[in-house]
N, C-alpha and C positions, 0 to 999 in steps of 0.2 A: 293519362287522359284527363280533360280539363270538362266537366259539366256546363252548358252553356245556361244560360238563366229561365230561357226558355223550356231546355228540357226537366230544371229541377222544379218548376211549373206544372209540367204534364206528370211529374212522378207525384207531386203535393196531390192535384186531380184523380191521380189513380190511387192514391191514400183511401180517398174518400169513399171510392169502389170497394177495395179492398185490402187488409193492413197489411197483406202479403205480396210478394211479387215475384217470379221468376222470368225471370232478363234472359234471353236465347241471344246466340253471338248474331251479331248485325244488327239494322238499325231501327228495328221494329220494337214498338213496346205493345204488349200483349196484356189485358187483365181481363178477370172474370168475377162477378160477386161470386161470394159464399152461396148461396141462392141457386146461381147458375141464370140468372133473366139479365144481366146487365155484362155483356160482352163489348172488349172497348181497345182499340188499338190504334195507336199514335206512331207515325218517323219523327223521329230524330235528326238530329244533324251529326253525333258522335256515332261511332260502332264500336260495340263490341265485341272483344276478341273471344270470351269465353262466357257457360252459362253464369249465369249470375241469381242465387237463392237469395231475399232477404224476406226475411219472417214478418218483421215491425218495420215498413216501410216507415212511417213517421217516425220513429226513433233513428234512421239513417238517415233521415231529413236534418233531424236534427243535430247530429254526429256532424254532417256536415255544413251547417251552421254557425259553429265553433268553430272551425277555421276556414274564415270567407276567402275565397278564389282558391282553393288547396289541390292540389294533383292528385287524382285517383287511381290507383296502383290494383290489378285484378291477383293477385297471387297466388299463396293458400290461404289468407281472408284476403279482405277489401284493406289498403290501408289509406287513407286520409291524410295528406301531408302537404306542408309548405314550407319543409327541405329543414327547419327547428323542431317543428312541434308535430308529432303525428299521431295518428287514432287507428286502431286495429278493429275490424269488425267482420266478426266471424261470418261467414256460411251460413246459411240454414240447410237443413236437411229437404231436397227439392220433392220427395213425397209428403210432408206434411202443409205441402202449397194449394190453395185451391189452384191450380193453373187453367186456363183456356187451351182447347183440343187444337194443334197442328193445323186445322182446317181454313183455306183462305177465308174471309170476311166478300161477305157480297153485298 
């Protein structure tokens, strides 16, 4: 799976919200502050296939920075690559996430 520009856009936005993120499969991007007052959900144009934990969104901002246009592999971590050079990036543990509740947005 290939990041379009615009969605690593709305992930840097939801940085800002919150340094955490749990990605649910499809193509919804879900955040919530620490707080709990700032609930915030964006589509995509990518889906994905499985949940997705990252603890330090801007550190995976950044990860994927270091190699501009690179293929993004969901596995048992994330791997980062453009088929030379690749980046492994683990998991986070999805209870230690602020996440936003299942509940549609109205």
């Amino acid at each position: 799976m290939y990041l379009s520009s615009e969605t690593i856009t709305i992930l840097k936005n939801l940085a800002s919200i919150n340094q955490s993120i749990l990605i649910k499969p499809g193509k919804l991007l879900r955040s919530m502050s620490v707080m709990k007052n700032i609930l915030v959900e964006a589509e995509i144009q990518e889906e994905f296939e499985r949940q997705v934990a990252i603890y330090d969104l801007n550190q995976f901002l950044n990860c994927l920075s270091l190699i501009p246009g690179a293929e993004i592999l969901l596995e048992d971590s994330i791997i980062i690559t453009d088929g030379t050079n690749s980046i492994e990036y683990r998991y986070s543990d999805p209870s230690v996430i602020a996440a936003p509740p299942d509940k549609e947005l109205k």
